[in-house]
C-alpha positions in Angstrom: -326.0 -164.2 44.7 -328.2 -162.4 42.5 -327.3 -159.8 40.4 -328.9 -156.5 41.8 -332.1 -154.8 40.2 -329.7 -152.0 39.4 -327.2 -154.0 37.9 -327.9 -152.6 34.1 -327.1 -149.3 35.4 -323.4 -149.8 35.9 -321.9 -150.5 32.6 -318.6 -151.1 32.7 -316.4 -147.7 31.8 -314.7 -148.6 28.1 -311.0 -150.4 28.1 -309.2 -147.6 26.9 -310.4 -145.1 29.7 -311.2 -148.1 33.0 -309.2 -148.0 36.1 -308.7 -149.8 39.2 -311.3 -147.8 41.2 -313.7 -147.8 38.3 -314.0 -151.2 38.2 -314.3 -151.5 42.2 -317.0 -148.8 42.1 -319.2 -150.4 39.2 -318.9 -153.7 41.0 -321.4 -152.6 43.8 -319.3 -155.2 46.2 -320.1 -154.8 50.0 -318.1 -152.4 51.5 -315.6 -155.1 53.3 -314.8 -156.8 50.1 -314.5 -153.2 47.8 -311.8 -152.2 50.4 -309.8 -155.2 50.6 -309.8 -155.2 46.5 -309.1 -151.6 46.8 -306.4 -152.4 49.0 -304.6 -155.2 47.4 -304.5 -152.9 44.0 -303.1 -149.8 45.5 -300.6 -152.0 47.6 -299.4 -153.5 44.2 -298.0 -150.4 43.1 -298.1 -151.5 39.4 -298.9 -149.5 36.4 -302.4 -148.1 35.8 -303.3 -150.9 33.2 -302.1 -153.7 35.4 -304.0 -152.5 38.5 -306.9 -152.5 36.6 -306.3 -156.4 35.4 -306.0 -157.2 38.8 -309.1 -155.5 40.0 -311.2 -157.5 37.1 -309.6 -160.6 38.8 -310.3 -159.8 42.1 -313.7 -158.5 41.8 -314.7 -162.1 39.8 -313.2 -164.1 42.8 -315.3 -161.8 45.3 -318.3 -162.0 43.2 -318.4 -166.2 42.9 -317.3 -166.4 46.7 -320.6 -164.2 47.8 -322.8 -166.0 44.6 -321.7 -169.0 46.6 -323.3 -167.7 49.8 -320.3 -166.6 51.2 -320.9 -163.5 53.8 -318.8 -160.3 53.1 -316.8 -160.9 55.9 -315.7 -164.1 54.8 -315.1 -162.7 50.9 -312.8 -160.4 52.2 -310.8 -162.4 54.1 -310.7 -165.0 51.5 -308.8 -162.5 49.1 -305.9 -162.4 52.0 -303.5 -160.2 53.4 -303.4 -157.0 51.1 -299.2 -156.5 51.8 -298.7 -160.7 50.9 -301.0 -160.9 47.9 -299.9 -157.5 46.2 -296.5 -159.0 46.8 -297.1 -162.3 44.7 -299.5 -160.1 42.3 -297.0 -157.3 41.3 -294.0 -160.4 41.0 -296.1 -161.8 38.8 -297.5 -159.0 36.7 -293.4 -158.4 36.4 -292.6 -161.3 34.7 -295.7 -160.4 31.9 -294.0 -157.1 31.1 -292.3 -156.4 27.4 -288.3 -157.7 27.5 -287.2 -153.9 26.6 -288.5 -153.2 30.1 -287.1 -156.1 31.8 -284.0 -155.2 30.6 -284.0 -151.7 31.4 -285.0 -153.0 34.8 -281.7 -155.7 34.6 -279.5 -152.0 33.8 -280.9 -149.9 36.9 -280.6 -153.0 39.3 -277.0 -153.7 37.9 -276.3 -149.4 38.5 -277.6 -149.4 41.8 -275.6 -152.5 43.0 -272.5 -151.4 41.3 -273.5 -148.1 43.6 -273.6 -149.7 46.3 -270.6 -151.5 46.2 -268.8 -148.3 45.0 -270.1 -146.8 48.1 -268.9 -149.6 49.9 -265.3 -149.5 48.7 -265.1 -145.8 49.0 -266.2 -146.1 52.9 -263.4 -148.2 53.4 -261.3 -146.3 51.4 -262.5 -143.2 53.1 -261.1 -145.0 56.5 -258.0 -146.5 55.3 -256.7 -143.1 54.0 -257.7 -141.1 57.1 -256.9 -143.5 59.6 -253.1 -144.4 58.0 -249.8 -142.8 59.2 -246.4 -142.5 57.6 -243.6 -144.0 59.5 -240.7 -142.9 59.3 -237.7 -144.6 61.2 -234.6 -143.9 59.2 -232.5 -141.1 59.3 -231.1 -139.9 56.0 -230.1 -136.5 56.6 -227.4 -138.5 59.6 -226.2 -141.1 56.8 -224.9 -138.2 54.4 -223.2 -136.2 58.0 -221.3 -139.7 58.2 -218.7 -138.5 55.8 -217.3 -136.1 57.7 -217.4 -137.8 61.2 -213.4 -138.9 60.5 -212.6 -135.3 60.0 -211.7 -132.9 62.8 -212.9 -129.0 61.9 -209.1 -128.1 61.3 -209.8 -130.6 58.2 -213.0 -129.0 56.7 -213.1 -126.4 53.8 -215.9 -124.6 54.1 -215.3 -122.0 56.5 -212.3 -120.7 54.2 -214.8 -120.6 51.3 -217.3 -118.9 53.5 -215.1 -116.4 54.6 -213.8 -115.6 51.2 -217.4 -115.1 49.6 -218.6 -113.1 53.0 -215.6 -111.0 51.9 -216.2 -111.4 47.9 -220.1 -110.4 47.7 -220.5 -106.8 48.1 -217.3 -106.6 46.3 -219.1 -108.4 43.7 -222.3 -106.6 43.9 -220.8 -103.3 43.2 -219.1 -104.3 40.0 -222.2 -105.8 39.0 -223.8 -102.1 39.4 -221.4 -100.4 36.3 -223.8 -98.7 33.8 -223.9 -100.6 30.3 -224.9 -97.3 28.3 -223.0 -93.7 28.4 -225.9 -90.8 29.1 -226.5 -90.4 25.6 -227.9 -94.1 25.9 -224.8 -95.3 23.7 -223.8 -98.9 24.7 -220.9 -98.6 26.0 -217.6 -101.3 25.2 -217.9 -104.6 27.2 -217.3 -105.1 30.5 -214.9 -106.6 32.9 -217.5 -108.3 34.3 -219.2 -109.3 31.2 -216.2 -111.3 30.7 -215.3 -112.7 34.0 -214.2 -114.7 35.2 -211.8 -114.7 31.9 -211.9 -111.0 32.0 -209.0 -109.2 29.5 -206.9 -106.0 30.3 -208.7 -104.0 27.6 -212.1 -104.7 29.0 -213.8 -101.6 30.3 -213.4 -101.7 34.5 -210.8 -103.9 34.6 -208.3 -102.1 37.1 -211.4 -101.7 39.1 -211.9 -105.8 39.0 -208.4 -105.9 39.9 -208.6 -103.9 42.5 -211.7 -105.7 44.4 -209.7 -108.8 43.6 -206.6 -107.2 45.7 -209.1 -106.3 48.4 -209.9 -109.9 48.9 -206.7 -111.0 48.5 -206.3 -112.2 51.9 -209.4 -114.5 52.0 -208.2 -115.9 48.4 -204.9 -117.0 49.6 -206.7 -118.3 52.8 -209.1 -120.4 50.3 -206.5 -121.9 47.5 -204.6 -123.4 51.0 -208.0 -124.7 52.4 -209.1 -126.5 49.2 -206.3 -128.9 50.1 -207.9 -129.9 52.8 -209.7 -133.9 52.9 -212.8 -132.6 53.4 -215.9 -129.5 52.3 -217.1 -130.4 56.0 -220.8 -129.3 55.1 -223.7 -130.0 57.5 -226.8 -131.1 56.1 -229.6 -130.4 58.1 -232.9 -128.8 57.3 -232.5 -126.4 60.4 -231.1 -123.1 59.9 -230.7 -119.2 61.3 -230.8 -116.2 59.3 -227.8 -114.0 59.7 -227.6 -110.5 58.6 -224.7 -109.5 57.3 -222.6 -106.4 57.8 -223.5 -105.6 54.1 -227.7 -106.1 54.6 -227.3 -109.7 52.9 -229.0 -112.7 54.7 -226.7 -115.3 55.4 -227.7 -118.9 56.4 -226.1 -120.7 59.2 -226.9 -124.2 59.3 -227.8 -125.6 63.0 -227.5 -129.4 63.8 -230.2 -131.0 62.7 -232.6 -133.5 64.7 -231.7 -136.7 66.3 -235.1 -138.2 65.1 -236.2 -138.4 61.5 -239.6 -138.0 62.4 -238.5 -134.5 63.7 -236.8 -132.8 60.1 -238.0 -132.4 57.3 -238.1 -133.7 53.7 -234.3 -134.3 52.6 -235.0 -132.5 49.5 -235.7 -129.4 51.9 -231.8 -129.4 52.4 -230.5 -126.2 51.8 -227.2 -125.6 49.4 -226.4 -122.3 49.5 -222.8 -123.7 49.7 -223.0 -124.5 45.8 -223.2 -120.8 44.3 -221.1 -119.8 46.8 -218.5 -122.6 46.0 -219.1 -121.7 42.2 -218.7 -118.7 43.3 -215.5 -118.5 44.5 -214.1 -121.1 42.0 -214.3 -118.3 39.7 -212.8 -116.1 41.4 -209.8 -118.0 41.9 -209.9 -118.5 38.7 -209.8 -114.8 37.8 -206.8 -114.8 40.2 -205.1 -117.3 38.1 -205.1 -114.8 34.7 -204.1 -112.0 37.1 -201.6 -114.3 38.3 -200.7 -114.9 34.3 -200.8 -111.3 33.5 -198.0 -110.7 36.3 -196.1 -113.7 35.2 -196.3 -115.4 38.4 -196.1 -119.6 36.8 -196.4 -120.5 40.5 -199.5 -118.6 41.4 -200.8 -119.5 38.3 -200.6 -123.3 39.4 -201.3 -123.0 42.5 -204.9 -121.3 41.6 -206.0 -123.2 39.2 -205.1 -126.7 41.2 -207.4 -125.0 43.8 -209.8 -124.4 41.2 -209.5 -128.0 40.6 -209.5 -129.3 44.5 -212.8 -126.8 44.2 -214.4 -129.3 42.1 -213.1 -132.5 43.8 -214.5 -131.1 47.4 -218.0 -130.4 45.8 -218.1 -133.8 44.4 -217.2 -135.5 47.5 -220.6 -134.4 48.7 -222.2 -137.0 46.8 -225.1 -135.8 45.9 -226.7 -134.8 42.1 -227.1 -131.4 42.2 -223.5 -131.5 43.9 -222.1 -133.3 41.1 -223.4 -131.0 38.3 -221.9 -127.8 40.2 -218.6 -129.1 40.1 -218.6 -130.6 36.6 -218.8 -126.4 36.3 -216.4 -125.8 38.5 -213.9 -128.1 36.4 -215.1 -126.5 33.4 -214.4 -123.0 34.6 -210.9 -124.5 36.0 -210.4 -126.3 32.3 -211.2 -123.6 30.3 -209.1 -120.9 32.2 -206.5 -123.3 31.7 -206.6 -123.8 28.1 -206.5 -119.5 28.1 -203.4 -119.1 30.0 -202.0 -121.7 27.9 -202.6 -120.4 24.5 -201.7 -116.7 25.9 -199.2 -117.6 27.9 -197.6 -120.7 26.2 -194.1 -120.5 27.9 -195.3 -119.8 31.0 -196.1 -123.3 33.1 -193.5 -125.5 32.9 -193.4 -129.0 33.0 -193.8 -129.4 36.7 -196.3 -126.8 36.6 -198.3 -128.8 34.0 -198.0 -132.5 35.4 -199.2 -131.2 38.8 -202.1 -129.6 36.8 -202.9 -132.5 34.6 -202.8 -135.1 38.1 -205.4 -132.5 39.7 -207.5 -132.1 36.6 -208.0 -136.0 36.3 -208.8 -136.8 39.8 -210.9 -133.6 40.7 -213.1 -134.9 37.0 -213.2 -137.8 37.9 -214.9 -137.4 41.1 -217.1 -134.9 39.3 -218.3 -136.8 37.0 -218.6 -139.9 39.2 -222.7 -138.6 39.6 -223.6 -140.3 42.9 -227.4 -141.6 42.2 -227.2 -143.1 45.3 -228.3 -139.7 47.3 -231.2 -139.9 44.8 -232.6 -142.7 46.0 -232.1 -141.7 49.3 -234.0 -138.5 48.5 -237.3 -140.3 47.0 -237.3 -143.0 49.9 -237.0 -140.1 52.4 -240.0 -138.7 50.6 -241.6 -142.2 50.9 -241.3 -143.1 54.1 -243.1 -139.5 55.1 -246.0 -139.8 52.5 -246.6 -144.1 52.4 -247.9 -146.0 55.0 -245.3 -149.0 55.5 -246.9 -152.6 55.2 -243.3 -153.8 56.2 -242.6 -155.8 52.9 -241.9 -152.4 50.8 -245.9 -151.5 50.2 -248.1 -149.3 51.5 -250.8 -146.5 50.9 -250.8 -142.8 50.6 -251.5 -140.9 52.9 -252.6 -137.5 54.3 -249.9 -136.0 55.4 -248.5 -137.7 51.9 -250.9 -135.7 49.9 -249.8 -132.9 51.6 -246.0 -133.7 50.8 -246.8 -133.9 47.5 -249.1 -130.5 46.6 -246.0 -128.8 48.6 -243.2 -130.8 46.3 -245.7 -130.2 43.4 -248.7 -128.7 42.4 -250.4 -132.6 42.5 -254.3 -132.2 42.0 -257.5 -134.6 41.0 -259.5 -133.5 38.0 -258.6 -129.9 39.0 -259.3 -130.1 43.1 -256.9 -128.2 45.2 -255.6 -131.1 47.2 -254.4 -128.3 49.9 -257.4 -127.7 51.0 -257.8 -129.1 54.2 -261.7 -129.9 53.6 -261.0 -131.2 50.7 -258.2 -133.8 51.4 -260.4 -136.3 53.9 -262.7 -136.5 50.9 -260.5 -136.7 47.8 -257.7 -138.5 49.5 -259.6 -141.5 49.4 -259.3 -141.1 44.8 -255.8 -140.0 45.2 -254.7 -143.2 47.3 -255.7 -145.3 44.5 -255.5 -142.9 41.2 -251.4 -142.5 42.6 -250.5 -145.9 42.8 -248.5 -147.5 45.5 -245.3 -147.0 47.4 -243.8 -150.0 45.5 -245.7 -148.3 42.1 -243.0 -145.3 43.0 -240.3 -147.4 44.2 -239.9 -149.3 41.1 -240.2 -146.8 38.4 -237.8 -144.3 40.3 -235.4 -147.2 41.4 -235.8 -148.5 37.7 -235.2 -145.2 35.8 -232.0 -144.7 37.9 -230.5 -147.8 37.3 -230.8 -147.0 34.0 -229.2 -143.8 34.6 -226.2 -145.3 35.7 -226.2 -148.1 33.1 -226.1 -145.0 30.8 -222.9 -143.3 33.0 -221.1 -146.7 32.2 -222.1 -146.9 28.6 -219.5 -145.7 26.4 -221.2 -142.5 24.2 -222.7 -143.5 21.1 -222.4 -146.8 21.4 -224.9 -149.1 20.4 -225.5 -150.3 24.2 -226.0 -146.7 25.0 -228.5 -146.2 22.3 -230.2 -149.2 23.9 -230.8 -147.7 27.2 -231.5 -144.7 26.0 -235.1 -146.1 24.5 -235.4 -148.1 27.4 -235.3 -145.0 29.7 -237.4 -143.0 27.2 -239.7 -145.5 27.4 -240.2 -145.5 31.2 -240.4 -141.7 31.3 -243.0 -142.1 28.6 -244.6 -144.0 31.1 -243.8 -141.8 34.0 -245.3 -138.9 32.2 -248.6 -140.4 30.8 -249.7 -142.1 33.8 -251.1 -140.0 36.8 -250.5 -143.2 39.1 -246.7 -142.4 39.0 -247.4 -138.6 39.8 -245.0 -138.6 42.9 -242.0 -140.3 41.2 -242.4 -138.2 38.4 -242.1 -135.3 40.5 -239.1 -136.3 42.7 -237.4 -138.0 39.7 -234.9 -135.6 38.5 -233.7 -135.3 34.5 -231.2 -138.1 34.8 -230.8 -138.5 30.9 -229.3 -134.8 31.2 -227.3 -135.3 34.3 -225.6 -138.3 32.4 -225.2 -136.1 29.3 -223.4 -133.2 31.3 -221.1 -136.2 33.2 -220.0 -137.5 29.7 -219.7 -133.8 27.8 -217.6 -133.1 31.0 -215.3 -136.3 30.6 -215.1 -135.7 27.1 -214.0 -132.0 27.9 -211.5 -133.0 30.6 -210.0 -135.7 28.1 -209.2 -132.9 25.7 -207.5 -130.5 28.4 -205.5 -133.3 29.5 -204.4 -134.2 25.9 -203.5 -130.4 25.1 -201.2 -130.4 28.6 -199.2 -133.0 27.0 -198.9 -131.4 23.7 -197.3 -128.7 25.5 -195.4 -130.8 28.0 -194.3 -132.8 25.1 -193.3 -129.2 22.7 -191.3 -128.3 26.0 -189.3 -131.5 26.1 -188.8 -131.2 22.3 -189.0 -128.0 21.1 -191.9 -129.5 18.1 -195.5 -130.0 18.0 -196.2 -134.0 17.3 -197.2 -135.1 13.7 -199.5 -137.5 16.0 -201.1 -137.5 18.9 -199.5 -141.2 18.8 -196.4 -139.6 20.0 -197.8 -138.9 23.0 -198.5 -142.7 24.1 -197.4 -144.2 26.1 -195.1 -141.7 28.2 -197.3 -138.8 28.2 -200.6 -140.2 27.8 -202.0 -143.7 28.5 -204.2 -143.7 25.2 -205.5 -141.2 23.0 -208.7 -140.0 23.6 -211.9 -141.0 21.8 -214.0 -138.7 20.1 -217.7 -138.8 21.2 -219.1 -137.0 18.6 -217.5 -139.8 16.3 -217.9 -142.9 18.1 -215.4 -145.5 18.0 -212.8 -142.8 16.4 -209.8 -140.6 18.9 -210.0 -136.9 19.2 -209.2 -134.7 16.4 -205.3 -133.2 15.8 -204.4 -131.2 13.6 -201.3 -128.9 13.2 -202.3 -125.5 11.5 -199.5 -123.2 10.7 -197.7 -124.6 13.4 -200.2 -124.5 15.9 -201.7 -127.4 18.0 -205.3 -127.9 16.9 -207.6 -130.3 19.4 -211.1 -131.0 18.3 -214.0 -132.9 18.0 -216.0 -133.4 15.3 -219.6 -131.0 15.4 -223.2 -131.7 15.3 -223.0 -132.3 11.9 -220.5 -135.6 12.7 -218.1 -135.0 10.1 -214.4 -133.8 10.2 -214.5 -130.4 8.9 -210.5 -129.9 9.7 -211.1 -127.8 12.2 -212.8 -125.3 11.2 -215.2 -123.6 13.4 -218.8 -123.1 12.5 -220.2 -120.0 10.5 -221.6 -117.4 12.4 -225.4 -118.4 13.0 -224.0 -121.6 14.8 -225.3 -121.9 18.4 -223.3 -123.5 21.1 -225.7 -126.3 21.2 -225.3 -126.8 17.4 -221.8 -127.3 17.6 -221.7 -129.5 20.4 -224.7 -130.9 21.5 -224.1 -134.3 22.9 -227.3 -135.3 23.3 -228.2 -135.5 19.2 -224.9 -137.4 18.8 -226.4 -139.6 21.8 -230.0 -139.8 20.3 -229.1 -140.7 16.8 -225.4 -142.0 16.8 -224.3 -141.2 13.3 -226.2 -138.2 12.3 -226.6 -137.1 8.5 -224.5 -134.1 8.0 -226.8 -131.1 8.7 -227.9 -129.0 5.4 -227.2 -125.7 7.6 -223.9 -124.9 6.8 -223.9 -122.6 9.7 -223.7 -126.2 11.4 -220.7 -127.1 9.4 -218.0 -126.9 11.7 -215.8 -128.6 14.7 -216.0 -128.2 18.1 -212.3 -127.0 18.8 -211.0 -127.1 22.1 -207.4 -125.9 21.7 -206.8 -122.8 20.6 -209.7 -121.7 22.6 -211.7 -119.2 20.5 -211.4 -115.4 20.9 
């Protein structure tokens, strides 16, 4: 083809400023070839520069093909399909582009796929947590009612101790309501009640403790005979009434709870208001036993504080933690009103008086301190099998009624999301199936950390195999803590470390009362205090006693102006001849198990309001 007449009057626009139509419109190309270039470069989609190449390339090819006598028609076509060629042009002009921009293209492609599949995963997610159920097929609540299916009523406890603290509270109440301060806003001197239950004569209110103390006689006696009895008789269920009282007090009757698991609720819902009621009235017996003292009744004495004692053993028989810890206090109240009567009274209990007391002390501590860590499991895997689906090999997922289980346990959220919100949950769940582990992840740390706990409970104090566990469990709870995938065992794991300490402080305690009942049985036989506590062995006492404050060494005895000293050593491990500590000493400072525990062998403390023993007999004033 010729070149047109008017050729010289399209010059081609300069590089810097040409374009893809620019080009196309200088070429003067028939109008069937222009728009099949034109339509190849705007189907290309490539940058300005590129279409512009392209065009150059295109409009050459058209020109030769109609030069060659090619009709337009034919040009066109011969350039092909605009969608296929832009295709194979823009692939290629790709592959010619700088390597910073291929691999910022290699990034994006790599984000969006990694998008996608994140998409992909969180769809199924999405399905797995809203489509899973809990389910929950065993019945918890019925194994811990088992204990009392050997029992008739006539055999249980409780309604003794429920009648004596129906009778006991507003008697209670209204001692409490005594003003401390005169009109003139003078503090006035202490209280009976500031005291009790260990309350003296001289104490401001006493007759009037005495005489709400006769009022209730009647229920007291009724109690002491009950707490002979096998059996509490408790029945755990999460279904209760209220009752009001005659007084306006709420009491709670427990009802029988459902047949089917699926049907109660969480076994940590339990109620126990039996335990302040049983501490309750453990105290108040105990307050009868120094009335008792103060009359010089030796029987009623024993009689009370065995009760106080069978108080103790009852509430451990429940078997579970919290159970366990209220009657460690219960034998402490029982131990330390004990040790009282016995230093102000030392004539009064006799020998049969005393052996019946020190057979009652040992069994009811020992089932006190006998922490059963089975319930504890039993409470987690209750909470499991209502929060985690079950794959039937111990697995399974969380799920929504599980996240709900755990915001109402705990206040459980994601990056700060209320998980209680009911729009929320079908669209976080998802996050918090896999950010909170698995029902085995729980499982194992809980199962793991109380195994350890009971390792601990059967680890002499101080010893170096205790000291082991102890960084073994610190270790775990370092791991509970940090890591949000244990978030529901760490917030149905109770403080086992604690509950151990309490168990041992308690047997430790107990050891000592024990050990200062045969000093006196032993002073009553003989008319002397030993020189040794070996005089006590075997006849009186199997062993002496260690000291857990001084591992590996027996309790402290001293005789100081003639009187029977029992101690331990204090926090700052050495033998300060029993001497108490100055005056800015804390109870913790003086007997804090747990930094004898932590440390064994501590370096005597540079407080020397520290320096000093913890001295269990004669109990200080």
């Amino acid at each position: 083809m010729s070149t047109p007449p008017n050729a010289a009057t399209h010059t081609e626009p300069s590089a810097r400023r040409t374009t893809a139509n620019a080009l196309i419109a200088a070429a003067d190309l028939p109008a069937p070839v222009s728009d099949r270039i034109a339509a190849i470069v705007r189907t290309t989609r490539l940058w300005k520069s590129e279409r512009a190449d392209i065009a150059r390339e295109l409009i050459a090819h058209a020109k030769d093909a109609l030069s060659a006598g090619r009709t337009p028609e034919d040009t066109a076509e011969s350039l092909g399909d605009p969608t296929t060629v832009a295709k194979l042009l823009r692939r290629s002009a790709r592959r010619k582009r700088p390597w910073h921009w291929q691999a910022r293209r290699r990034v994006l492609q790599a984000i969006g796929i990694s998008l996608l599949a994140m998409i992909g995963v969180y769809a199924v997610l999405f399905v797995r947590f809203n489509t899973g159920s809990p389910s929950i097929t065993h019945n918890y609540l019925a194994e811990l009612n088992e204990r009392n299916a050997d029992h008739p009523p006539s055999q249980h406890a409780l309604p003794a101790f429920d009648d004596l603290q129906r009778a006991w509270s507003p008697e209670f109440r209204t001692l409490l309501s005594f003003e401390t301060h005169d009109e003139q806003g003078n503090e006035l001197r202490p209280h009976a009640m500031e005291q009790y239950p260990y309350a003296r004569p001289d104490a401001r209110a006493y007759d009037e403790l005495r005489a709400a103390h006769a009022r209730v006689r009647p229920q007291i006696d009724a109690a002491i005979a009950a707490s002979r009895r096998p059996v509490l008789g408790l029945l755990y269920s999460d279904r209760y009434e209220e009752v009001p009282a005659e007084d306006g007090s709420i009491e709670y009757r427990m009802l029988p709870p459902s047949d089917d698991p699926a049907q109660s609720g969480l076994l940590i819902e339990v109620l126990l208001p039996w335990l302040g009621h049983a501490r309750s009235n453990a105290q108040l017996i105990a307050f009868d036993a120094f009335a008792a003292a103060q009359s010089q009744d030796a029987d009623r004495v024993g009689a009370s504080l065995e009760a106080v004692f069978d108080t103790a053993r009852l509430i451990g028989q429940e078997h579970t933690l919290i159970a366990s810890l209220v009657a460690i206090a219960i034998q402490s109240t029982g131990e330390t009103a004990l040790l009282q009567i016995l230093h102000e009274h030392p004539n009064l209990l006799d020998e049969s008086h005393l052996a019946a007391l020190a057979h009652s002390a040992a069994a009811s501590g020992r089932i006190a301190r006998d922490l059963d860590l089975e319930t504890e499991r039993r409470v987690f895997a209750d909470f499991l099998q209502r929060a985690y689906t079950d794959d039937g090999h111990g697995d399974g997922h969380l799920t929504a009624e599980g996240l709900r289980l755990a915001r109402y346990v705990d206040a459980i959220t994601i990056d700060g999301a209320d998980l209680e919100n009911s729009l929320l949950t079908p669209v976080a769940g998802p996050l918090a199936m896999v950010a909170f582990g698995s029902r085995r992840d729980q499982d194992e740390i809980n199962a793991r950390l109380i195994d350890l706990a009971g390792a601990l409970l059967a680890a002499p104090p101080g010893s170096a195999e205790s000291f082991r566990i102890r960084k073994e469990i610190a270790k775990q709870e370092e791991t509970l803590g940090s890591s949000r995938r244990y978030a529901m065992a760490a917030t149905l794991t109770p403080a086992l470390t604690r509950a151990v300490e309490n168990a041992h402080r308690a047997r430790a305690h107990t050891n000592a009362t024990l050990t200062t009942i045969a000093l006196h049985i032993h002073h009553q036989r003989t008319g002397r205090w030993p020189d040794t506590l070996a005089e006590l062995t075997p006849h009186l006492l199997p062993t002496i006693p260690d000291d857990p404050f001084d591992p590996g060494q027996p309790i402290k005895y001293r005789l100081i102006d003639n009187t029977p000293h029992l101690y331990f050593v204090g926090a700052d491990g050495q033998d300060n001849n029993a001497s108490r500590p100055g005056e800015q000493a804390t109870t913790e400072s003086v007997s804090s198990l747990e930094r004898r525990y932590m440390q064994g062998r501590v370096s005597p403390s540079p407080l020397p309001a520290d320096r000093g023993d913890w001295i269990i007999f004669p109990p200080s004033d």
